[in-house]
C-alpha positions in Angstrom: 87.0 -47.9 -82.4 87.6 -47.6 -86.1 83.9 -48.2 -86.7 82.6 -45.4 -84.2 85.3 -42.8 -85.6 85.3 -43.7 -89.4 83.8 -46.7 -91.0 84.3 -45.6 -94.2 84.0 -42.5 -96.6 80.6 -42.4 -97.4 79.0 -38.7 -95.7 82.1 -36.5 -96.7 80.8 -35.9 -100.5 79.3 -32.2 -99.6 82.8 -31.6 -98.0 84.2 -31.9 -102.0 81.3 -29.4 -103.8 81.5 -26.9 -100.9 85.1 -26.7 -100.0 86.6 -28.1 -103.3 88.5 -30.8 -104.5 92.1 -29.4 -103.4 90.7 -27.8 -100.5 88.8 -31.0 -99.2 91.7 -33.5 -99.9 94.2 -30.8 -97.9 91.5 -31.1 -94.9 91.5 -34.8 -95.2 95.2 -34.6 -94.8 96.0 -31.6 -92.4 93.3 -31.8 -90.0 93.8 -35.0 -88.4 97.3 -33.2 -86.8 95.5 -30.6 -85.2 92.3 -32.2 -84.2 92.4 -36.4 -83.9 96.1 -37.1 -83.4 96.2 -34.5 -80.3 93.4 -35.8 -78.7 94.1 -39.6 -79.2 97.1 -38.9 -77.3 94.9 -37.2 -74.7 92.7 -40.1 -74.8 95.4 -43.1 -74.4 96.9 -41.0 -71.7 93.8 -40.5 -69.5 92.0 -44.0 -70.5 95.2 -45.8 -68.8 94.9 -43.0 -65.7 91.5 -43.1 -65.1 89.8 -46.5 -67.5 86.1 -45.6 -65.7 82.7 -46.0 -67.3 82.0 -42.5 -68.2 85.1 -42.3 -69.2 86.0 -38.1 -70.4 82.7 -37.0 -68.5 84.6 -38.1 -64.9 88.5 -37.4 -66.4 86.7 -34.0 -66.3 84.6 -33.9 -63.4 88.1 -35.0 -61.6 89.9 -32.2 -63.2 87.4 -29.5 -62.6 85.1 -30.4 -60.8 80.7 -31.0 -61.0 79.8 -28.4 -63.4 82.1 -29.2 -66.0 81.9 -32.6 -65.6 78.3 -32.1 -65.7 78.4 -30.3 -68.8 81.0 -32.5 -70.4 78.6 -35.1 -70.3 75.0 -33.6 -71.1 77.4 -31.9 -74.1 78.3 -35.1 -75.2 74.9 -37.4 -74.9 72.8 -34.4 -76.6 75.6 -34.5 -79.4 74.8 -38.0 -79.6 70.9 -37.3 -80.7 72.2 -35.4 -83.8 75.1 -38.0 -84.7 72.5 -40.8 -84.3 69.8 -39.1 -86.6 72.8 -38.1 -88.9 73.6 -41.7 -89.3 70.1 -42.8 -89.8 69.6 -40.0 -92.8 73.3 -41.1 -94.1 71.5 -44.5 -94.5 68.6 -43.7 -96.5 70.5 -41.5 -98.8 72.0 -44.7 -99.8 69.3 -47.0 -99.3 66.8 -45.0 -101.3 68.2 -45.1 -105.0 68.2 -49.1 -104.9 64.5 -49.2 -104.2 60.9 -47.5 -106.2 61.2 -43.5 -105.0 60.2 -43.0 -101.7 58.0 -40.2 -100.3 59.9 -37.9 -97.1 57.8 -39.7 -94.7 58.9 -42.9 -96.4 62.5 -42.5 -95.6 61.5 -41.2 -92.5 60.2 -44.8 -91.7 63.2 -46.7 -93.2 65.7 -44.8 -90.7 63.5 -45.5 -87.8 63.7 -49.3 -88.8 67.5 -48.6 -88.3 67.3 -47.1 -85.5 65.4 -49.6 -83.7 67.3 -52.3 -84.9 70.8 -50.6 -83.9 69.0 -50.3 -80.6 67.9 -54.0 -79.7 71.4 -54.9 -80.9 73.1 -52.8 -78.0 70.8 -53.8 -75.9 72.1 -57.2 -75.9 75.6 -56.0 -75.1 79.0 -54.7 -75.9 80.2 -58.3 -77.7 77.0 -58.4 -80.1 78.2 -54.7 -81.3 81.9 -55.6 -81.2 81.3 -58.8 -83.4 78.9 -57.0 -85.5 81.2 -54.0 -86.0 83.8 -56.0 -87.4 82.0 -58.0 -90.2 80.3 -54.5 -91.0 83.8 -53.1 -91.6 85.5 -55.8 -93.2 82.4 -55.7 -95.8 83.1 -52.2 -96.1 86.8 -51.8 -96.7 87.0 -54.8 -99.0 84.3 -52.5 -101.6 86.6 -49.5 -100.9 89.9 -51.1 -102.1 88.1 -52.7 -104.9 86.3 -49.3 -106.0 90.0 -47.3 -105.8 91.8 -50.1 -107.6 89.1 -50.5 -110.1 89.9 -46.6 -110.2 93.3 -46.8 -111.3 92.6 -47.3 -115.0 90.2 -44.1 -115.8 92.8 -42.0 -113.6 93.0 -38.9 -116.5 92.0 -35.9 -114.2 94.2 -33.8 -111.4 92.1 -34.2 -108.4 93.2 -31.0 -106.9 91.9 -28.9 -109.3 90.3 -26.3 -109.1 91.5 -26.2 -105.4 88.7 -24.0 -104.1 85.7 -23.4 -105.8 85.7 -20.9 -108.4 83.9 -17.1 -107.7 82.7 -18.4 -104.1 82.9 -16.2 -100.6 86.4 -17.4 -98.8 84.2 -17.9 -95.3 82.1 -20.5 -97.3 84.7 -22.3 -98.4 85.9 -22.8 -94.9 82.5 -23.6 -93.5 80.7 -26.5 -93.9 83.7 -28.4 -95.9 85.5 -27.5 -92.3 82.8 -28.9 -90.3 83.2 -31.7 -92.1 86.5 -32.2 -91.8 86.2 -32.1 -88.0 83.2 -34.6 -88.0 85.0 -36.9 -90.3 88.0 -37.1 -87.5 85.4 -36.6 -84.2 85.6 -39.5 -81.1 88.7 -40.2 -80.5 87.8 -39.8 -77.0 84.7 -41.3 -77.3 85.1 -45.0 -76.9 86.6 -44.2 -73.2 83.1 -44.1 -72.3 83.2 -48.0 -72.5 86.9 -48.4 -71.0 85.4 -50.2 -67.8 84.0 -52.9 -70.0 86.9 -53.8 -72.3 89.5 -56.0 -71.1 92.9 -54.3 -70.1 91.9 -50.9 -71.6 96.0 -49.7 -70.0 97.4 -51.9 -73.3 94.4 -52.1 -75.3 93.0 -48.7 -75.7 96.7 -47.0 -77.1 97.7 -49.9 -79.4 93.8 -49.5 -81.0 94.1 -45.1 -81.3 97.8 -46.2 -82.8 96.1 -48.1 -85.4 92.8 -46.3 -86.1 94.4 -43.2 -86.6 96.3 -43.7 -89.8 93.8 -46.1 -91.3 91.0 -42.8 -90.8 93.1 -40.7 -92.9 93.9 -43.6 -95.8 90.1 -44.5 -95.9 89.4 -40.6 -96.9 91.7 -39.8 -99.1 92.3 -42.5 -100.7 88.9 -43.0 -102.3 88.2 -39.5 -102.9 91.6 -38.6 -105.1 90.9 -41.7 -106.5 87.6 -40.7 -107.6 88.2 -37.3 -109.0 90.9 -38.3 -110.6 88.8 -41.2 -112.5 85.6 -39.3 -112.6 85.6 -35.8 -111.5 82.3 -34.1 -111.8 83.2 -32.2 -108.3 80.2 -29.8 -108.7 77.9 -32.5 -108.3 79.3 -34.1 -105.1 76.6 -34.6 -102.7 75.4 -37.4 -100.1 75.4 -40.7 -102.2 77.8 -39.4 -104.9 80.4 -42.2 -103.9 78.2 -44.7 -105.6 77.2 -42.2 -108.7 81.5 -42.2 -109.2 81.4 -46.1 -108.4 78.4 -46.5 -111.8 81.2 -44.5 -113.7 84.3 -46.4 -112.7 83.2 -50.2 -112.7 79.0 -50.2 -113.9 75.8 -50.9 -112.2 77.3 -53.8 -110.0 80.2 -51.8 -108.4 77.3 -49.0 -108.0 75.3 -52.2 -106.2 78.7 -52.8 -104.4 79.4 -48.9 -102.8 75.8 -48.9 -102.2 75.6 -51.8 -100.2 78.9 -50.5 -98.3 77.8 -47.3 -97.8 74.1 -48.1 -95.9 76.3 -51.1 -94.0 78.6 -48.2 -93.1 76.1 -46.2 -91.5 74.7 -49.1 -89.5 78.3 -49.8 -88.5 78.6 -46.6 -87.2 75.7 -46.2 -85.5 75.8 -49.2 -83.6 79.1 -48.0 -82.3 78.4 -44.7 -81.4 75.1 -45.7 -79.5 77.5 -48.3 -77.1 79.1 -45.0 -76.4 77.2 -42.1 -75.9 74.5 -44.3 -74.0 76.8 -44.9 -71.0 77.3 -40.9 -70.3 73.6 -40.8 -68.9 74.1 -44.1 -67.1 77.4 -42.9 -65.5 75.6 -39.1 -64.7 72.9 -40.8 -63.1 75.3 -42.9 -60.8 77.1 -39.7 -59.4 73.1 -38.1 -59.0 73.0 -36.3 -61.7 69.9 -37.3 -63.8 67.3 -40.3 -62.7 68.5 -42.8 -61.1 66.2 -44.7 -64.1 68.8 -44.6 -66.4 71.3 -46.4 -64.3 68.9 -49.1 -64.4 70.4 -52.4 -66.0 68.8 -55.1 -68.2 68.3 -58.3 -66.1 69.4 -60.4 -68.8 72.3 -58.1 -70.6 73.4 -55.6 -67.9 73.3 -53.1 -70.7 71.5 -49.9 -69.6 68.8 -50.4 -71.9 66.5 -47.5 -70.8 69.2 -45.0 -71.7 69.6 -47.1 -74.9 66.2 -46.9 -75.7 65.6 -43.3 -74.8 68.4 -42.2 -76.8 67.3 -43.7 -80.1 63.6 -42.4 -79.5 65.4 -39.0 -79.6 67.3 -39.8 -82.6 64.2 -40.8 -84.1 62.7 -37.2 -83.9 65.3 -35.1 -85.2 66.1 -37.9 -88.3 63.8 -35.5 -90.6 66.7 -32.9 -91.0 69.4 -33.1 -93.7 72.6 -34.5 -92.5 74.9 -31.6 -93.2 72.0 -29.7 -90.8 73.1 -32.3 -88.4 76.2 -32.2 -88.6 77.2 -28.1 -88.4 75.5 -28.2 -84.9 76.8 -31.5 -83.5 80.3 -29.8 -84.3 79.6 -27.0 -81.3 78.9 -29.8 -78.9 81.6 -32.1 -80.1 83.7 -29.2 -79.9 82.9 -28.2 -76.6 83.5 -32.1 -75.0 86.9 -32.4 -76.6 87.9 -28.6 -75.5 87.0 -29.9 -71.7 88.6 -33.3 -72.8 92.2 -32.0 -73.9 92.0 -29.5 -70.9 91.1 -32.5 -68.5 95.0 -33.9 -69.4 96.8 -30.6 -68.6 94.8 -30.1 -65.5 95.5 -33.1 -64.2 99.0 -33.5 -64.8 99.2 -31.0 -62.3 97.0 -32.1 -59.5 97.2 -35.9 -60.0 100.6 -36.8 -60.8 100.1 -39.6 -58.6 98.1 -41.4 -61.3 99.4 -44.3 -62.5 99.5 -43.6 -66.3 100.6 -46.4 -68.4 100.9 -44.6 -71.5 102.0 -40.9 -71.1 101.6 -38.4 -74.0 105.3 -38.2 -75.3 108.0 -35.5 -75.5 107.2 -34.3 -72.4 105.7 -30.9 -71.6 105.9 -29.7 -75.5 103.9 -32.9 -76.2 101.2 -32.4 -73.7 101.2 -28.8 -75.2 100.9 -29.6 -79.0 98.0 -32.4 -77.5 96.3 -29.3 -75.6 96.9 -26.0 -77.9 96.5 -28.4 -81.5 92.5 -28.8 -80.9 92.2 -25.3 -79.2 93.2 -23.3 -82.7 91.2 -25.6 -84.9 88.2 -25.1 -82.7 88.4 -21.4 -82.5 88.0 -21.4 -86.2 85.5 -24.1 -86.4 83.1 -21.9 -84.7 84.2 -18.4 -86.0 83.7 -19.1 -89.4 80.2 -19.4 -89.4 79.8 -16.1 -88.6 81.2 -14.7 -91.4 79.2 -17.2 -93.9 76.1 -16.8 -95.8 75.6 -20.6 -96.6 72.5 -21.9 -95.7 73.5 -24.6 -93.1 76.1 -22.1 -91.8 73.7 -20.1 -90.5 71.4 -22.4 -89.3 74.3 -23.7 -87.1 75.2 -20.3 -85.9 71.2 -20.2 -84.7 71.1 -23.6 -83.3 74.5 -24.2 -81.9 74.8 -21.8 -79.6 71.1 -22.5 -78.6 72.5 -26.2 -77.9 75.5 -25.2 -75.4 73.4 -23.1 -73.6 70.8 -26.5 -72.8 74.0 -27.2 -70.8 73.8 -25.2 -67.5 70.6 -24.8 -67.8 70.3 -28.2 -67.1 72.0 -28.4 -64.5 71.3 -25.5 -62.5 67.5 -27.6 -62.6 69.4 -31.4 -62.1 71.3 -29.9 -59.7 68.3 -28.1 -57.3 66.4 -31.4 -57.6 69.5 -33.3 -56.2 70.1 -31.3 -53.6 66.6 -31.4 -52.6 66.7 -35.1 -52.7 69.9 -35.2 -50.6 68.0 -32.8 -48.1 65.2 -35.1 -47.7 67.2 -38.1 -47.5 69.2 -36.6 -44.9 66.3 -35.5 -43.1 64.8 -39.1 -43.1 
């Protein structure tokens, strides 16, 4: 779980340049009460209720019903194509200093090797990426806690100032840094996808969101304030520029070190989030949703491998894009899923009390209403802002995103004529 939702810090640098170094480290801080913490609550709740392979796509369809089940789940798997290419551009952004320069098409061809290798990986099933996952993140945090204690000794600058950046539009501030933010503290829901196959998801499931959580926020903040306060330089903060602050703070073998860290990072995440998202199609095309080819499971594995591979063929043709490009429109489809998500746990309190919840959201109806009205604010402003922005990758999300929701019922309005036709003429036989 920690992998799929955080893994390390390495991807939030344009967050610090954009937003500012006060600004960025108040997101780091504030945003995981409004956004991750309210629907990690949700999550335990519903993943003790209803622990079902699909996991949010059917908490949904049970709550209300096959279009918005439908659409939490085609929201979520086409969000998955533009995480996965983000992941395989986060990789070569890292990879590429450490080796001669490399044309575009070049590093095109290093993240497909990723990709391909992330995929044969999940292919072979969900303990291969479990036992992978955790010597990826074990490599990982040990070069964190070494960078911010190496740190400690060069600390001579306030990392909170200036706050925001200096003579820059208010609505730009907020935008991409924002995004960000909520990308950094996305999938807390995610990994119910996969509850069927873990062992006693009921106890499991809570005590891992109790844990991953707090560890999300420490492995943001703490290596950014302890970089700006060593190094500073917050102008320059771009993809890779963890491992630019690591040359300054320790030389070129801590810079060997984060770089290292940072490319394992983004295999360790990607190989996470494609055990994930790659059981939504199989689950849709159990209830009759999509082709009943991607329920299909590997003789040897039982993984559905044609989802697998279809997903990262997908990921391979939108990995030319920059990553903040990426990002600003995964955040409307991430969005979307965990509005449907948080609503799934209030609607369902009310028409299936019967469940058997073994974890509960506490304090009772303010709880659930804190869980439910938390991630409603924060994404009302996630998508308003944009509008008001000039930035660049702003507007290209304000183009692109809304173009991506409305994929959803398009879709199914099509799936669903081709099911019922297939119904019709199976009833008919």
């Amino acid at each position: 779980m920690y992998s799929y939702t955080t893994a390390g810090p390495f991807g939030l640098e344009e967050q610090v340049s954009t937003s500012g170094p006060g600004m960025s480290l108040l997101y780091q801080f504030l945003i995981p009460f409004f956004w991750c913490i309210p629907i990690s609550l949700v999550a335990a709740e519903l993943t003790t209720a209803m622990p079902v392979e699909g996991g949010f796509y059917r908490w949904t369809r049970a709550a209300f019903g096959d279009f918005w089940g439908f659409l939490a789940g085609w929201w979520n798997w086409c969000a998955s194509f533009l995480l996965g290419a983000a992941y395989a551009v986060l990789f070569t952004n890292y990879v590429a200093p450490c080796i001669p320069p490399l044309h575009e098409w070049q590093r095109y061809l290093l993240g497909l090797v990723v990709i391909v290798f992330i995929a044969c990986v999940n292919v072979r099933g969900i303990r291969l990426v479990g036992r992978l996952a955790t010597v990826l993140e074990l490599s990982v945090l040990g070069a964190i806690v070494l960078m911010c204690l190496m740190s400690v000794r060069k600390w001579h600058l306030n990392p909170f100032v200036p706050f925001v950046p200096p003579h820059k539009p208010i609505f730009q501030v907020f935008g991409v840094g924002f995004a960000l933010g909520l990308w950094l503290y996305a999938g807390y829901e995610q990994l119910s996808s996969v509850a069927q196959e873990v062992e006693n998801p009921q106890r499991n499931y809570p005590r891992a969101l109790a844990w991953v959580v707090p560890l999300s926020m420490l492995t943001y903040l703490l290596p950014t304030l302890c970089a700006l306060a060593a190094v500073g330089n917050w102008q320059n903060w771009h993809d890779g520029y963890f491992a630019q602050a690591a040359r300054a703070i320790g030389g070129q073998w801590l810079w060997l070190v984060i770089t290292v860290s940072a490319a394992v990072m983004a295999l360790s995440i990607l190989n996470s989030m494609v055990l994930s998202t790659t059981r939504m199609p199989f689950a849709m095309a159990e209830d009759g949703y999509l082709s009943p080819f991607f329920a299909r499971l590997h003789p040897r594995f039982g993984t559905p491998w044609i989802a697998i591979l279809l997903s990262s063929l997908i990921y391979s043709l939108l990995a030319w894009h920059s990553l903040s490009r990426l990002i600003s429109v995964y955040i409307w489809l991430r969005i979307a899923t965990s509005i449907l998500t948080v609503l799934s746990a209030w609607k369902l309190r009310r028409t299936r009390p019967d469940l058997a919840r073994a974890y509960t959201i506490p304090w009772g109806r303010l709880g659930l209403a804190y869980a439910v009205i938390a991630p409603l604010i924060v994404s009302a402003i996630a998508i308003i802002i944009p509008f008001f922005s000039a930035a660049p990758d702003d507007r290209f999300a304000v183009r692109w995103g809304p173009v991506a929701l409305l994929l959803g019922p398009i879709a199914y309005l099509f799936l669903r004529r081709k099911r019922t036709d297939q119904l019709t003429q199976s009833s008919t036989l």
